[in-house]
MDTraj code that builds the backbone (N, CA, C; nanometers):
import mdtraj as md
import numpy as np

residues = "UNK UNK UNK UNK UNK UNK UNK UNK UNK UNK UNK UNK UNK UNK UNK UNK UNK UNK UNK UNK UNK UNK UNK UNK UNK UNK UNK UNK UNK UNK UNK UNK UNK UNK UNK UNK UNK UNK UNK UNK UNK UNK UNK UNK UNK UNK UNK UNK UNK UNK UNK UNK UNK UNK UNK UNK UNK UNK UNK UNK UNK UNK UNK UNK UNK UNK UNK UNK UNK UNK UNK UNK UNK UNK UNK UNK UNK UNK UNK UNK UNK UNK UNK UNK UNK UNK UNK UNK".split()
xyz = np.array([
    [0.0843, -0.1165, 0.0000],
    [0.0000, 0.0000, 0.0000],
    [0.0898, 0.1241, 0.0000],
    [0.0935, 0.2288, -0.0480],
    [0.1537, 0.3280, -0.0921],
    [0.0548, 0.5034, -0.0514],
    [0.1143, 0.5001, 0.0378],
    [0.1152, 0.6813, 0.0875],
    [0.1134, 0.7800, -0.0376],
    [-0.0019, 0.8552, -0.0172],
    [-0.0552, 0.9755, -0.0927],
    [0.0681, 1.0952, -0.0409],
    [0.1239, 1.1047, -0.0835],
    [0.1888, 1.2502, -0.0179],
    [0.0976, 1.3806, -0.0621],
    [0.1240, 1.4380, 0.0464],
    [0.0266, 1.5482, 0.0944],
    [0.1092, 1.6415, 0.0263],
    [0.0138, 1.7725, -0.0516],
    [0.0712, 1.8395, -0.1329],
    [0.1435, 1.9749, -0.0723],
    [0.2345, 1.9646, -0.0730],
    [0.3196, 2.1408, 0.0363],
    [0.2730, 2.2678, -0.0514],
    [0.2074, 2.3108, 0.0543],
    [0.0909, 2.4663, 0.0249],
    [0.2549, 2.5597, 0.0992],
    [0.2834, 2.6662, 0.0359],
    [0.3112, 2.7661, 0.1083],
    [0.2440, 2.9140, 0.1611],
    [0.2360, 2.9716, 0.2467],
    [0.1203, 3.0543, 0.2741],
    [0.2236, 3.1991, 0.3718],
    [0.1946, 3.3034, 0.2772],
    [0.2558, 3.4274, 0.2907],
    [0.2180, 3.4023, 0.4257],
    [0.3574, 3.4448, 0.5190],
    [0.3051, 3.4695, 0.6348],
    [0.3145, 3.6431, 0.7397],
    [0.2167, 3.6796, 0.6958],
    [0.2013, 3.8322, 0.7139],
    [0.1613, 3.8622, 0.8698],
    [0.1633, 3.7901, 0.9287],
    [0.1344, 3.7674, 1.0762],
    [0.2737, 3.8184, 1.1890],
    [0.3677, 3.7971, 1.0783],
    [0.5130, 3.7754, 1.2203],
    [0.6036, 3.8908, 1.1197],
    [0.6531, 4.0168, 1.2442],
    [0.7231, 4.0819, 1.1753],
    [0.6436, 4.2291, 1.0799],
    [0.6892, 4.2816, 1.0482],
    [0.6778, 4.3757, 0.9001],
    [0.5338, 4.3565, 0.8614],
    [0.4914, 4.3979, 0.7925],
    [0.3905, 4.3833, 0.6684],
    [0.3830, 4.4461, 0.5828],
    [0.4212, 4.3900, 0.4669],
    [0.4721, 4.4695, 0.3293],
    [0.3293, 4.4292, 0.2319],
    [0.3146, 4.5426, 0.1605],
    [0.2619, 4.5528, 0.0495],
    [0.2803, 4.5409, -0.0409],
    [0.2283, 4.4500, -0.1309],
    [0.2273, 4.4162, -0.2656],
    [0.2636, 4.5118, -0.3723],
    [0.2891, 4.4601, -0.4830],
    [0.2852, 4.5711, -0.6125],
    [0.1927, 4.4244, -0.7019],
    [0.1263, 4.4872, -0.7077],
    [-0.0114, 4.3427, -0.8300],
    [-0.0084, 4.3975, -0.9503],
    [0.0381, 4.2741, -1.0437],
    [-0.0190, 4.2814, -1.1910],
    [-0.0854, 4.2002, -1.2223],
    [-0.1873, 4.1857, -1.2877],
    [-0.3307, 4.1488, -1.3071],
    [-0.2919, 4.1346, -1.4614],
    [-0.3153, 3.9747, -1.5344],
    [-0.3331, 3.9970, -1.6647],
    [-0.4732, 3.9570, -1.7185],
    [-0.5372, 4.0901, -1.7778],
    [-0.7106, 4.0495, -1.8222],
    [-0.6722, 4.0114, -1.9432],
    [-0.7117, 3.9034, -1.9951],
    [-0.7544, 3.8708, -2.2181],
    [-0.8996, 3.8784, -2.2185],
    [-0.8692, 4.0044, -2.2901],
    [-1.0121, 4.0546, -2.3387],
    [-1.0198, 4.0142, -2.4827],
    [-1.1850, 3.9773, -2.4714],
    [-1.2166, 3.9420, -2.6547],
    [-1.3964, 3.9569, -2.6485],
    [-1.4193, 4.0748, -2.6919],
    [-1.5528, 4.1332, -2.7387],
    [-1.6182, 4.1345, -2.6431],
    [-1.5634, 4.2429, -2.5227],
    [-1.6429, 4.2462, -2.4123],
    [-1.6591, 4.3989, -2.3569],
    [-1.7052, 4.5096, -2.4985],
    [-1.6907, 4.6178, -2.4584],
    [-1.8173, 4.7033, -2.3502],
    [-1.9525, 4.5817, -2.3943],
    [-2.0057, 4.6741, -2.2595],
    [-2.0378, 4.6050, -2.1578],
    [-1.9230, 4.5087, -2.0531],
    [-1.9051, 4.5043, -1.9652],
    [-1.7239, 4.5175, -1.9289],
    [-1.6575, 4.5607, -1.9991],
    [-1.5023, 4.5914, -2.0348],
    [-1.4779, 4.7363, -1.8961],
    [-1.5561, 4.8119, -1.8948],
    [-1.4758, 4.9776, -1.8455],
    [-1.5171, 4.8905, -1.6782],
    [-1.6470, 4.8215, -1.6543],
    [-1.7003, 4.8510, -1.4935],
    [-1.5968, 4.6979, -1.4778],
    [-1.5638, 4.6041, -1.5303],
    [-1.5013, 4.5166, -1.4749],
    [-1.3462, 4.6083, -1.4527],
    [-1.2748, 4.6707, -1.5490],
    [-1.0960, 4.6922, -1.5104],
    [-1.1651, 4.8398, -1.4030],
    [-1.2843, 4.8863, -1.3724],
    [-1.2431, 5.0071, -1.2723],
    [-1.2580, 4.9116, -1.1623],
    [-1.3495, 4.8038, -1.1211],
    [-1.3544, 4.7102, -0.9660],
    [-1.2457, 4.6142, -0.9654],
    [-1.1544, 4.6059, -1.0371],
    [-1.0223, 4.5967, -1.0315],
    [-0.9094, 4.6780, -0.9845],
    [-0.8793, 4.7868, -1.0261],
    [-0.8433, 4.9195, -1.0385],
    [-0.8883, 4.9842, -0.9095],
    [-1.0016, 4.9697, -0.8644],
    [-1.0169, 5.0158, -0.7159],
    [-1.0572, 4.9403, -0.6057],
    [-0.9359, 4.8437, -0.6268],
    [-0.9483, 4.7696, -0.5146],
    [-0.8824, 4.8334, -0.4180],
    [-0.8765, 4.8014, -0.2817],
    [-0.8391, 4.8511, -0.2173],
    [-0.8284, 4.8100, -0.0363],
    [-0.6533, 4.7481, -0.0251],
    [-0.6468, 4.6457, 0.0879],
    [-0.5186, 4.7161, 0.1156],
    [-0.5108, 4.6981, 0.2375],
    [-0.3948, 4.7381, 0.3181],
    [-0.2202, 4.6708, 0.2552],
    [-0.2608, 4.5251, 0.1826],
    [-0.1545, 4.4802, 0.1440],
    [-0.1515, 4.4953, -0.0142],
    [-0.2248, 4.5714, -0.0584],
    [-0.1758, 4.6020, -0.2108],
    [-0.1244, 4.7859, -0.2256],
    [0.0152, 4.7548, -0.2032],
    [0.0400, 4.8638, -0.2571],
    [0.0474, 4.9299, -0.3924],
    [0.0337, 4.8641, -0.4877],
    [-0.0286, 4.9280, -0.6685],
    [-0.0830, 4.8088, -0.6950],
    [-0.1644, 4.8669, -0.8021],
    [-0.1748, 4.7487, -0.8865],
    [-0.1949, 4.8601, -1.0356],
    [-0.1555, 4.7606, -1.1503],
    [-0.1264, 4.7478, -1.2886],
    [-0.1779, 4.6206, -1.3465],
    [-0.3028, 4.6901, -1.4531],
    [-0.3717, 4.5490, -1.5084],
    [-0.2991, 4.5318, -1.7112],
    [-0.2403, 4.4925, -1.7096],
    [-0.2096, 4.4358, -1.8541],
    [-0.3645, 4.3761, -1.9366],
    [-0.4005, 4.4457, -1.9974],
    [-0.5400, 4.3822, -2.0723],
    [-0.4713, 4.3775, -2.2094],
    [-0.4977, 4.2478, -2.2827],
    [-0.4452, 4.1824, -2.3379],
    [-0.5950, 4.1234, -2.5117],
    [-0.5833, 4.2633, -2.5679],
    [-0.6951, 4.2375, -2.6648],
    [-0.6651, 4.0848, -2.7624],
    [-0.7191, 4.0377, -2.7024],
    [-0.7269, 3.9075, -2.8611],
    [-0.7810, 3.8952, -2.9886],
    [-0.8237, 4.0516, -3.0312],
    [-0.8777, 4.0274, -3.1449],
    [-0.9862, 4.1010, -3.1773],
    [-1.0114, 4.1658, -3.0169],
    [-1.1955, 4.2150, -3.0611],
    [-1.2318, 4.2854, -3.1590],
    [-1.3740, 4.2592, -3.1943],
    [-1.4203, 4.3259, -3.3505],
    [-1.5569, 4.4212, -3.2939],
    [-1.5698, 4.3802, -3.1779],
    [-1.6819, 4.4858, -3.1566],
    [-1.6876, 4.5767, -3.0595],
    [-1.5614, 4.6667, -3.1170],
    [-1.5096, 4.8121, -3.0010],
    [-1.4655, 4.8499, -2.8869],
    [-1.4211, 4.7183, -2.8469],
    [-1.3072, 4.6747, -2.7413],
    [-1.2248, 4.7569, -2.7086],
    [-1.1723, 4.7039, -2.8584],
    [-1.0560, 4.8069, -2.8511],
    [-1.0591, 4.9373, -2.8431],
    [-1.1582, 5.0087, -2.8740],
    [-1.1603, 5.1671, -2.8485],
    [-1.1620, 5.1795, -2.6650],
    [-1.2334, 5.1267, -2.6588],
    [-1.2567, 5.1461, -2.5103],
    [-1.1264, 5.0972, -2.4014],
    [-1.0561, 5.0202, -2.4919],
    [-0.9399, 4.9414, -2.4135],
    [-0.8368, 5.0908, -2.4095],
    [-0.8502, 5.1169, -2.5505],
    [-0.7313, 5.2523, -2.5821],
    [-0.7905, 5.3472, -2.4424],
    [-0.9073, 5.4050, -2.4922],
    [-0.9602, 5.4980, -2.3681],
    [-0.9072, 5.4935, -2.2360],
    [-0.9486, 5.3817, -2.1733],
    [-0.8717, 5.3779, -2.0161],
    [-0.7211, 5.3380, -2.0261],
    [-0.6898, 5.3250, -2.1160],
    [-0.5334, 5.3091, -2.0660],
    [-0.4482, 5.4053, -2.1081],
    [-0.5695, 5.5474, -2.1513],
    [-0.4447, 5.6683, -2.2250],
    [-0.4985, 5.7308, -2.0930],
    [-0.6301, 5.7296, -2.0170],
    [-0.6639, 5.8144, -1.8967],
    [-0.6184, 5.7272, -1.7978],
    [-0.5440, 5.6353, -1.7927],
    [-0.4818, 5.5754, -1.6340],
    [-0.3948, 5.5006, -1.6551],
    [-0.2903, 5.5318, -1.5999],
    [-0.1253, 5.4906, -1.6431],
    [-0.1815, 5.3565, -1.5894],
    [-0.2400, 5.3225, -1.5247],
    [-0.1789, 5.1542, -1.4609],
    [-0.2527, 5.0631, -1.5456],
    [-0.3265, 5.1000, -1.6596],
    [-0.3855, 5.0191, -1.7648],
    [-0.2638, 5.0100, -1.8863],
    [-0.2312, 4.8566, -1.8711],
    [-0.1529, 4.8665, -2.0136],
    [-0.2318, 4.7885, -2.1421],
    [-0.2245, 4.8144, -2.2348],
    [-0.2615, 4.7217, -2.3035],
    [-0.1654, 4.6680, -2.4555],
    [-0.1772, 4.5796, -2.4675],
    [-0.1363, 4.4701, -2.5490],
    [-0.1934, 4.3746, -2.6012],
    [-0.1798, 4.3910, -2.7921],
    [-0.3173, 4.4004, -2.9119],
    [-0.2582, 4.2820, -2.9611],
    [-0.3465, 4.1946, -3.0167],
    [-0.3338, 4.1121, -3.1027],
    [-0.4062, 4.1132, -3.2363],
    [-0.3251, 4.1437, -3.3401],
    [-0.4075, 4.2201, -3.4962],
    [-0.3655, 4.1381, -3.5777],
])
top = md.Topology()
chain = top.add_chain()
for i, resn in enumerate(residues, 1):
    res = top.add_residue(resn, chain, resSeq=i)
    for name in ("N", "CA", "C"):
        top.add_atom(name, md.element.get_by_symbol(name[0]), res)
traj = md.Trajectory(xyz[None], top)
């Protein structure tokens, strides 16, 4: 009979010491999701926890054909922490 080994979880331990804040990058792939596209990257974008010190979402167009991309351009020329990166 042969033992399952138990799988080793490691788990930030923010309890002992310091507590440092994050820097988060978030990668979204977006593909034809312009009118639910702006309210999903702003409840991203304003999150807001003691251990995230930035966050930066990389949205990642795959292609969209139905105005994605305008809207992708939009928030990421009005908020530096939107990057985006097109696939054409």
């Amino acid at each position: 009979m042969s033992r399952k080994k138990k799988p080793v979880v490691h788990h930030a331990d923010f309890t002992r010491g310091q507590k440092k804040a994050l820097e988060l990058s978030i990668i979204m792939p977006v593909y034809n999701a312009r009118h639910v596209l702006e309210n999903s990257l702003r409840s991203v974008l304003d999150l807001d926890h003691k251990l995230i010190a930035g966050i930066q979402v990389v949205a990642v167009d795959d292609g969209c054909t139905d105005g994605t991309s305008a809207v992708l351009k939009k928030m990421a020329a009005a908020d530096e922490r939107v990057v985006l990166v097109a696939h054409n």
